[in-house]
N, CA, C and O atoms as a printed pandas DataFrame, in Angstrom:
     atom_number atom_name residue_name chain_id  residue_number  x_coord  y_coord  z_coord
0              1         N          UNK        A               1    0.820   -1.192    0.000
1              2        CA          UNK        A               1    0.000    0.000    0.000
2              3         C          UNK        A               1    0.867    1.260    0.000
3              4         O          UNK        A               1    0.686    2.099   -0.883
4              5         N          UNK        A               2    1.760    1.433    0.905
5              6        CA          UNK        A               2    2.936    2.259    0.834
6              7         C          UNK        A               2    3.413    2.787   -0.097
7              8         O          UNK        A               2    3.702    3.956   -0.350
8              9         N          UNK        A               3    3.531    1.378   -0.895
9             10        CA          UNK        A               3    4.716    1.427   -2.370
10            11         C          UNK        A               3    3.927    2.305   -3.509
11            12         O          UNK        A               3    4.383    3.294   -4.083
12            13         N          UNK        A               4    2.753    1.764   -3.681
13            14        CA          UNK        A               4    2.050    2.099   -4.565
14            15         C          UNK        A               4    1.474    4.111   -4.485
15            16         O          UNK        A               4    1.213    4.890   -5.401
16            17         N          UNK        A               5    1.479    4.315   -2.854
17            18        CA          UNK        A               5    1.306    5.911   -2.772
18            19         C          UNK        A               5    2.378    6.558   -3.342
19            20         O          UNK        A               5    2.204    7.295   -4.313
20            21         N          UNK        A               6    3.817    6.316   -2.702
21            22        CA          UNK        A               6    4.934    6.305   -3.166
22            23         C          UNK        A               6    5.306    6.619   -4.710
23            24         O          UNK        A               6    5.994    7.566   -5.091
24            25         N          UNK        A               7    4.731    5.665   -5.483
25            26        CA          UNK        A               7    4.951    5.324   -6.431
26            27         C          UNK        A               7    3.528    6.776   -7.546
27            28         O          UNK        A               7    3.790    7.374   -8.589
28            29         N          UNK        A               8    2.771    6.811   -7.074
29            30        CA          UNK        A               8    1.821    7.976   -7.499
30            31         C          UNK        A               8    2.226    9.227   -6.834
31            32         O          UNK        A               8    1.872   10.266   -7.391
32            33         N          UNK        A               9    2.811    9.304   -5.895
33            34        CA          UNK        A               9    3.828   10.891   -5.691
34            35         C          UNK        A               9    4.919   10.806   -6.892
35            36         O          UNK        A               9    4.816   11.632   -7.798
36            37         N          UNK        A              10    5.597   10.177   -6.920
37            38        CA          UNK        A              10    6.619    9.990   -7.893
38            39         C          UNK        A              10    5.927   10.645   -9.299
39            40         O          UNK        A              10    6.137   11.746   -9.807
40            41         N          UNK        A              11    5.344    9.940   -9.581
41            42        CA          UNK        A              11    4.660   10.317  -11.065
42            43         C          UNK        A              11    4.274   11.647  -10.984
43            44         O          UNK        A              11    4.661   12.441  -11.841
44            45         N          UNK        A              12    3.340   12.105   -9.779
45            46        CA          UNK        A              12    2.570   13.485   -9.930
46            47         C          UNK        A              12    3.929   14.296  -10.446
47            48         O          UNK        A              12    3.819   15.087  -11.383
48            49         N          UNK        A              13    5.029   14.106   -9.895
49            50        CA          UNK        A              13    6.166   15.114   -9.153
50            51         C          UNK        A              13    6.949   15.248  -10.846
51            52         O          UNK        A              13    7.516   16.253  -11.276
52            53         N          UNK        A              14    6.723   13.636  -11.738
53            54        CA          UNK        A              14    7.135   13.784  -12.716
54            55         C          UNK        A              14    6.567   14.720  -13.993
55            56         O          UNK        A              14    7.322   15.142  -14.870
56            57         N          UNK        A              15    4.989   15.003  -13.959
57            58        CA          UNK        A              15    4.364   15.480  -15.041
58            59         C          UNK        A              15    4.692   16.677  -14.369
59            60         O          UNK        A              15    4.882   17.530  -15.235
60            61         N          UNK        A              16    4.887   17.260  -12.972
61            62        CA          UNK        A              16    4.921   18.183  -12.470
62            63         C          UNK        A              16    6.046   19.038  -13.154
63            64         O          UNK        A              16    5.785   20.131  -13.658
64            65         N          UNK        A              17    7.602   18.371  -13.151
65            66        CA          UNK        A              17    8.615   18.977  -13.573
66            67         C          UNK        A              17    8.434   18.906  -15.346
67            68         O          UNK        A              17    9.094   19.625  -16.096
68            69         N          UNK        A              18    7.787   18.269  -15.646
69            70        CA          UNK        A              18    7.625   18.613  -17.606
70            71         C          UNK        A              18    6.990   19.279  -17.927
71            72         O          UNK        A              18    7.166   19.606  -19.101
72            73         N          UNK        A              19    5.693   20.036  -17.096
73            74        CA          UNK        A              19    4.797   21.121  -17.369
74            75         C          UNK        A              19    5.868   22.364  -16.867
75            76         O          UNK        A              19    5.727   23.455  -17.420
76            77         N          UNK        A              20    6.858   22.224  -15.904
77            78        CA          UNK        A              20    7.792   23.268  -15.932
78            79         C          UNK        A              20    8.816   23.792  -17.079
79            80         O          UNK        A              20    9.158   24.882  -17.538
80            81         N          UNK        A              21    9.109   22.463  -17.286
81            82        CA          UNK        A              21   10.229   22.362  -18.534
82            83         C          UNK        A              21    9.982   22.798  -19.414
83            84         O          UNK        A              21   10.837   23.430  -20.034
84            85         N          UNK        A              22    8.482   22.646  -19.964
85            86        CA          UNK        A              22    7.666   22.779  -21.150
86            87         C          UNK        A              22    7.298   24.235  -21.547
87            88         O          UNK        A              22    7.052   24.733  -22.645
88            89         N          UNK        A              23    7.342   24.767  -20.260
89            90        CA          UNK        A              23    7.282   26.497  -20.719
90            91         C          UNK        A              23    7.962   26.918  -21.647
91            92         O          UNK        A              23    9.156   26.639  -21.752
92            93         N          UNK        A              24    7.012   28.023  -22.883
93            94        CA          UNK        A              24    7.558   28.523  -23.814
94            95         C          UNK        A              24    8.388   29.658  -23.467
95            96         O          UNK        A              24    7.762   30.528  -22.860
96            97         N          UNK        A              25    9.871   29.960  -23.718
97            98        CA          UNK        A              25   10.088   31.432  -23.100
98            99         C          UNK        A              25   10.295   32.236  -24.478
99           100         O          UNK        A              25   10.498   31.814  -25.616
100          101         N          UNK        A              26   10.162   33.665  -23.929
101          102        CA          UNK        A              26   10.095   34.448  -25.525
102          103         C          UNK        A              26   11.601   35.981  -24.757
103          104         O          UNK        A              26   12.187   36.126  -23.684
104          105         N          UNK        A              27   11.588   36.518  -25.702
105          106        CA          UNK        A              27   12.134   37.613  -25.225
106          107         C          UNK        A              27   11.948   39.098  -25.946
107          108         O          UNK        A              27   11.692   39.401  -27.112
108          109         N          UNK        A              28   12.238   40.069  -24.497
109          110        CA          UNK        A              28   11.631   41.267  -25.059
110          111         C          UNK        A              28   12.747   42.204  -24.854
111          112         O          UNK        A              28   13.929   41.912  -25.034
112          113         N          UNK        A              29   12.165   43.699  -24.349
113          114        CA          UNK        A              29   13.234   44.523  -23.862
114          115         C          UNK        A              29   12.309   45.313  -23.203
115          116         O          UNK        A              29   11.190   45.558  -23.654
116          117         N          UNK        A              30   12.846   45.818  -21.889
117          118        CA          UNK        A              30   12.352   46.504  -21.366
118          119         C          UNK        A              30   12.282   48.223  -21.598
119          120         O          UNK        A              30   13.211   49.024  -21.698
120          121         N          UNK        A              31   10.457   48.494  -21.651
121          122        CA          UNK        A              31   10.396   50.039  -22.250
122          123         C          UNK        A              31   10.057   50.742  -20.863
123          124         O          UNK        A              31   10.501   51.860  -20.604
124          125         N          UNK        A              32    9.537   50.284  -20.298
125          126        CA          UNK        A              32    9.215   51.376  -18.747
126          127         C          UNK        A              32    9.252   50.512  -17.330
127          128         O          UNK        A              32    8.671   49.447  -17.122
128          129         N          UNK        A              33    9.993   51.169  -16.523
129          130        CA          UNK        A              33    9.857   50.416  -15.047
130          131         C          UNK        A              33    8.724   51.467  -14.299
131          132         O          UNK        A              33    8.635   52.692  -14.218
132          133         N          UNK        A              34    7.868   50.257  -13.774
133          134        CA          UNK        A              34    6.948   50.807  -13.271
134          135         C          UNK        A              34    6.811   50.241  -11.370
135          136         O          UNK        A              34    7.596   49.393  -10.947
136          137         N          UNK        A              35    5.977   50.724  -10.660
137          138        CA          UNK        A              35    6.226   50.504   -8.786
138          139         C          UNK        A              35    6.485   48.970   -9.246
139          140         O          UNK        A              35    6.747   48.375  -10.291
140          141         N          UNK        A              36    6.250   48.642   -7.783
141          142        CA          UNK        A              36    6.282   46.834   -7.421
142          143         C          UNK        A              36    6.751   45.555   -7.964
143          144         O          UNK        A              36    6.469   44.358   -8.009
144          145         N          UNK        A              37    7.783   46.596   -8.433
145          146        CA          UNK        A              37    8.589   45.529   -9.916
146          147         C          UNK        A              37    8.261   45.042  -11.136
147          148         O          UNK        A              37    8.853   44.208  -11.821
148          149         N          UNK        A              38    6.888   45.866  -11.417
149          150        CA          UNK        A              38    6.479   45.596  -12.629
150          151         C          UNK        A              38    6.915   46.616  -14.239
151          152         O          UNK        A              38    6.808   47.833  -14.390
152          153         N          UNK        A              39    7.250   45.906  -14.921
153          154        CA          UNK        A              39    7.454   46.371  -16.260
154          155         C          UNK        A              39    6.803   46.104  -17.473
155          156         O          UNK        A              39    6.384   44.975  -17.730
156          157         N          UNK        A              40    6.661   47.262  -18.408
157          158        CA          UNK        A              40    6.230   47.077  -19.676
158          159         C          UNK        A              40    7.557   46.513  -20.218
159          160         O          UNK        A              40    8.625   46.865  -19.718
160          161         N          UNK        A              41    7.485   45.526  -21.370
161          162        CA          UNK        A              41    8.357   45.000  -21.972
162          163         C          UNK        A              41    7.963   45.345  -23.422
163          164         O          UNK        A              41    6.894   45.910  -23.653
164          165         N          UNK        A              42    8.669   45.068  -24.221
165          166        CA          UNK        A              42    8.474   45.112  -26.067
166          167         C          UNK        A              42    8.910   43.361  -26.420
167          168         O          UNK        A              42   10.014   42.829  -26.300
168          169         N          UNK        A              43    7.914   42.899  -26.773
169          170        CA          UNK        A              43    8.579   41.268  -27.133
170          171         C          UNK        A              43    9.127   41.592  -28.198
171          172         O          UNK        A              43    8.689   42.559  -28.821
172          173         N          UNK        A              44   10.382   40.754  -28.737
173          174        CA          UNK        A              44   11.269   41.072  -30.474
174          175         C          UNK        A              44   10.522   40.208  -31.581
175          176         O          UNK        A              44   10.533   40.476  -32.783
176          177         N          UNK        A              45    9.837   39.076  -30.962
177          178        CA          UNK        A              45    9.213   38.530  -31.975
178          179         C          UNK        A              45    7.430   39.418  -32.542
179          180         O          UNK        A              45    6.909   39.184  -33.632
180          181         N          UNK        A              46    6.713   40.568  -31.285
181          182        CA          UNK        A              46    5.551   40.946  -31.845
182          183         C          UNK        A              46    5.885   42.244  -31.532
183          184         O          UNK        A              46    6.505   42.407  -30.481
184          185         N          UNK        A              47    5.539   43.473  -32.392
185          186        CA          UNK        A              47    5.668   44.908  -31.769
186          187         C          UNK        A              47    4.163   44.954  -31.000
187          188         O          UNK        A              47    3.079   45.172  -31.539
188          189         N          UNK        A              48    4.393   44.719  -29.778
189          190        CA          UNK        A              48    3.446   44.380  -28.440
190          191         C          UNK        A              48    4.120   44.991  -27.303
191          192         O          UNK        A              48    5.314   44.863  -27.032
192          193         N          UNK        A              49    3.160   45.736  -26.594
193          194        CA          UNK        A              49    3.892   45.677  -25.057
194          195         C          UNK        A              49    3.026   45.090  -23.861
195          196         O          UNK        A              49    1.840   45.260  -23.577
196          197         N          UNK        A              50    4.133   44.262  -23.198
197          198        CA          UNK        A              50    2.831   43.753  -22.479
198          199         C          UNK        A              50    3.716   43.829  -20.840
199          200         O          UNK        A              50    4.944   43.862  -20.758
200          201         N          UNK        A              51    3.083   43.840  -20.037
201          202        CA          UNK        A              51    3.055   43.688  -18.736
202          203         C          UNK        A              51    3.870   42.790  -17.868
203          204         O          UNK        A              51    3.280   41.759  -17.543
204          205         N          UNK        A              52    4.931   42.915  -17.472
205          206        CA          UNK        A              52    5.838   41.743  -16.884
206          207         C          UNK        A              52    6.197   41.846  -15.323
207          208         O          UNK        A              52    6.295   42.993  -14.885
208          209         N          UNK        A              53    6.379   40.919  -14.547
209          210        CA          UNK        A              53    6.426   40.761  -12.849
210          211         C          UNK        A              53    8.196   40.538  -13.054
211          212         O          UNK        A              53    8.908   40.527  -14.058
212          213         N          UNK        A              54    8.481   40.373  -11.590
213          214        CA          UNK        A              54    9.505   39.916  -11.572
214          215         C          UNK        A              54    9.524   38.452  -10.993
215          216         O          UNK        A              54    8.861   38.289   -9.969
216          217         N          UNK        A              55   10.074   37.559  -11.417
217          218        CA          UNK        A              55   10.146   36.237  -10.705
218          219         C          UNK        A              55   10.844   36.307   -9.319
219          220         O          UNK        A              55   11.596   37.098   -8.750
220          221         N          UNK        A              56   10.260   35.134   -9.038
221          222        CA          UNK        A              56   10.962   34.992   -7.097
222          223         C          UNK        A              56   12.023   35.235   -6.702
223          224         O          UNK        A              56   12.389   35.854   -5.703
224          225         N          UNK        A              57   12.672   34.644   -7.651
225          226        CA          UNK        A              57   14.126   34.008   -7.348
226          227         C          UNK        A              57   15.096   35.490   -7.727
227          228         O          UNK        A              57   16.142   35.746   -7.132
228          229         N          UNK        A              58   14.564   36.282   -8.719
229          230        CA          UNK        A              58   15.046   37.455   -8.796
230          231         C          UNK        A              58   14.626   38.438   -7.993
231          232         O          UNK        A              58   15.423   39.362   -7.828
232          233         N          UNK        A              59   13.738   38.485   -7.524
233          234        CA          UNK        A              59   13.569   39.291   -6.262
234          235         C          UNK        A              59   14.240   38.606   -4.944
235          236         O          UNK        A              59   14.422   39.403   -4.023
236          237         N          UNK        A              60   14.586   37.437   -4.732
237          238        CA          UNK        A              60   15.061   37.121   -3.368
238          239         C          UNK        A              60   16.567   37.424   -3.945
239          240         O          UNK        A              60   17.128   37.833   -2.929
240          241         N          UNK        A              61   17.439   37.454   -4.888
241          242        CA          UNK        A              61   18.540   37.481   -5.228
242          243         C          UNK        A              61   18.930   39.140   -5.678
243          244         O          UNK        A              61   19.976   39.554   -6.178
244          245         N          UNK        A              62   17.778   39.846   -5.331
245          246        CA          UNK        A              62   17.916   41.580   -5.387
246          247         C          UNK        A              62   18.265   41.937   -7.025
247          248         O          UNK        A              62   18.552   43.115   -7.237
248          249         N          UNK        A              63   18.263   40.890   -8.353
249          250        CA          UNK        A              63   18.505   41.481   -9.647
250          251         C          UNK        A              63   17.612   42.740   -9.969
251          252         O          UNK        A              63   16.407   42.895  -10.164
252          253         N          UNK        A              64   18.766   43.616   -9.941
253          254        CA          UNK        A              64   17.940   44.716  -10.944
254          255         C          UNK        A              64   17.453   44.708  -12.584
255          256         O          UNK        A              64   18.085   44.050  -13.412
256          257         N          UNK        A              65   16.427   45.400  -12.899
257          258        CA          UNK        A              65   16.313   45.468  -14.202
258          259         C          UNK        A              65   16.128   47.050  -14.652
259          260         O          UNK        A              65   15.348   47.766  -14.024
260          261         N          UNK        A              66   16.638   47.389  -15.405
261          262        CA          UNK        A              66   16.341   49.111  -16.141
262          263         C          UNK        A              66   15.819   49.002  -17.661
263          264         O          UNK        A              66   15.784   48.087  -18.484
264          265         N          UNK        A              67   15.474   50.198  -17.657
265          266        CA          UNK        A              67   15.224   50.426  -19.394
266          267         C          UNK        A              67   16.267   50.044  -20.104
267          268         O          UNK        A              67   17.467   50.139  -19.845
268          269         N          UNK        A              68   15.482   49.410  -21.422
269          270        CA          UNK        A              68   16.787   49.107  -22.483
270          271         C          UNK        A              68   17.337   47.669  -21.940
271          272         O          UNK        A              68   17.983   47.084  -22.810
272          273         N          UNK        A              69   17.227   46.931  -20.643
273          274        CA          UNK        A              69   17.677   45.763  -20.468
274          275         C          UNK        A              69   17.129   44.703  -21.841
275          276         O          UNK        A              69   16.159   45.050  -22.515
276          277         N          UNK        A              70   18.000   43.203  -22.175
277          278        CA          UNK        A              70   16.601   42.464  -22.598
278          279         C          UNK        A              70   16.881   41.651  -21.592
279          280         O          UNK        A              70   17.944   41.390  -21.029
280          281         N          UNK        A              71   15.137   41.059  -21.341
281          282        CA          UNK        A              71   15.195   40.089  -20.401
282          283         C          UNK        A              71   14.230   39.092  -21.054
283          284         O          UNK        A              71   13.542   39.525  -21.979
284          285         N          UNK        A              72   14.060   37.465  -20.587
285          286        CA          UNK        A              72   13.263   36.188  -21.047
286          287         C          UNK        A              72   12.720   36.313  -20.239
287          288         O          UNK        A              72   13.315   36.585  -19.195
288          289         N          UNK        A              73   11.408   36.203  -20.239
289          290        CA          UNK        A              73    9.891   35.783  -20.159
290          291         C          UNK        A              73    9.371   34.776  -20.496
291          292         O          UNK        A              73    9.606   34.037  -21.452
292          293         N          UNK        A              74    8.309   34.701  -19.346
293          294        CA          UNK        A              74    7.111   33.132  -19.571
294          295         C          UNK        A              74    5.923   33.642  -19.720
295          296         O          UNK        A              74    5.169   34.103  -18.862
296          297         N          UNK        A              75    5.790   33.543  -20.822
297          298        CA          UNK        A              75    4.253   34.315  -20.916
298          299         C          UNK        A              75    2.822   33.461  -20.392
299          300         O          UNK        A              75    2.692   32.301  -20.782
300          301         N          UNK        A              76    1.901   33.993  -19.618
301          302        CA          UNK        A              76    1.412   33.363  -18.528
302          303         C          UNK        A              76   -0.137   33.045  -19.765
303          304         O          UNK        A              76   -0.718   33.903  -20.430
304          305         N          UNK        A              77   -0.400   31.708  -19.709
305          306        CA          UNK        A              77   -1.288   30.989  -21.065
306          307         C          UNK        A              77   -2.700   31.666  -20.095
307          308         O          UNK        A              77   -3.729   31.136  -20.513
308          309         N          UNK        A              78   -2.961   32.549  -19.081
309          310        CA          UNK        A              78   -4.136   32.668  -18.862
310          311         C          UNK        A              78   -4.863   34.431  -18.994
311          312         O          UNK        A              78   -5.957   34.950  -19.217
312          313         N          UNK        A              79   -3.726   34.765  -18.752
313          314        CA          UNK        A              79   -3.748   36.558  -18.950
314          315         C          UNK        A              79   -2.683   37.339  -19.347
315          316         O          UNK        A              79   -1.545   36.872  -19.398
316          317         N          UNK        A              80   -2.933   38.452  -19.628
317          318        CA          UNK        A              80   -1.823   39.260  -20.125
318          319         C          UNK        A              80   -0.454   39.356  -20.054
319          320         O          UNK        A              80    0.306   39.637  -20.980
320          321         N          UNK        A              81   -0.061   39.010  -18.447
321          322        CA          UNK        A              81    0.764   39.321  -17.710
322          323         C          UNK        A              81    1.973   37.961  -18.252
323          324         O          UNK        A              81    1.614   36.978  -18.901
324          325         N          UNK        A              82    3.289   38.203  -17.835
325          326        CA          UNK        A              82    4.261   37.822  -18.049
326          327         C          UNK        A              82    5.322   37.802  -16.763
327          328         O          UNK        A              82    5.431   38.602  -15.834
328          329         N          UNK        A              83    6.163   36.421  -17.103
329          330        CA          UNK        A              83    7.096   36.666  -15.277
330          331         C          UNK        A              83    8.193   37.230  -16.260
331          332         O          UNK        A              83    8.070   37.206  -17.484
332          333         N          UNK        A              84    9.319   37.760  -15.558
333          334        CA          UNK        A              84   10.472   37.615  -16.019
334          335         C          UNK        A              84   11.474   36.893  -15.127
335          336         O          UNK        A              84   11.808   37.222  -13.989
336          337         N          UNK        A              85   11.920   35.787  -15.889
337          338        CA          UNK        A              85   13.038   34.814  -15.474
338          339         C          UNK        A              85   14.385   35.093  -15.750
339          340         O          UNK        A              85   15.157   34.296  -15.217
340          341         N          UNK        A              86   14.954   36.065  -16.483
341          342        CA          UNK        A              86   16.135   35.965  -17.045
342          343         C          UNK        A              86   16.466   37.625  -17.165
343          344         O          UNK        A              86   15.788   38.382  -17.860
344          345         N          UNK        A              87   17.588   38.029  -16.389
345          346        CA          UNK        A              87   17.840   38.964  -17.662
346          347         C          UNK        A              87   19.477   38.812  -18.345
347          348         O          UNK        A              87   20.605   38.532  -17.939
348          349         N          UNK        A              88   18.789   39.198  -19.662
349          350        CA          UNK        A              88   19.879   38.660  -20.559
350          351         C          UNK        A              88   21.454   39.869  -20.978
351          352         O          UNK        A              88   22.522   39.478  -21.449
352          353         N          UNK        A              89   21.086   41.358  -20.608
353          354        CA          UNK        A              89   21.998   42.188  -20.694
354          355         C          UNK        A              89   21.797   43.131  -19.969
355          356         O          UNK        A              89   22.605   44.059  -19.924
């Protein structure tokens, strides 16, 4: 009985890390810093600006971002908004 719970954590934990993996990332550049760490970005693949957060891990690690940076993004499949994971310069 053990084995078998065991064995269905395992799996959840597996589709878990491929729906992570699986994220599309795109990249933009940043056009305005706005309060609470949020930024308008310009994606390079659409002349779009859309709305970007900062991810966790860059806020617990204090990365700054300014105008003119580019940074990678996960664009969020339910609303506008976008994290940023990366910055790239």
């Amino acid at each position: 009985m053990l084995t078998r719970a065991l064995a269905s954590v395992t799996l959840i934990r597996l589709h878990m890390a491929e729906d992570i993996e699986t994220k599309e990332t795109v990249v933009g550049t940043v056009e305005e810093v706005l309060p609470n760490l949020l930024f308008r970005v310009r994606l390079e693949s659409q002349d779009e600006l859309i709305l970007a957060y900062l991810a966790g891990k860059m806020r617990l690690h204090h990365i700054r971002v300014l105008v003119g940076d580019q940074v990678e993004l996960v664009i969020d499949p339910y609303g506008g908004k976008a994290r940023v994971v990366r910055r790239l310069t």
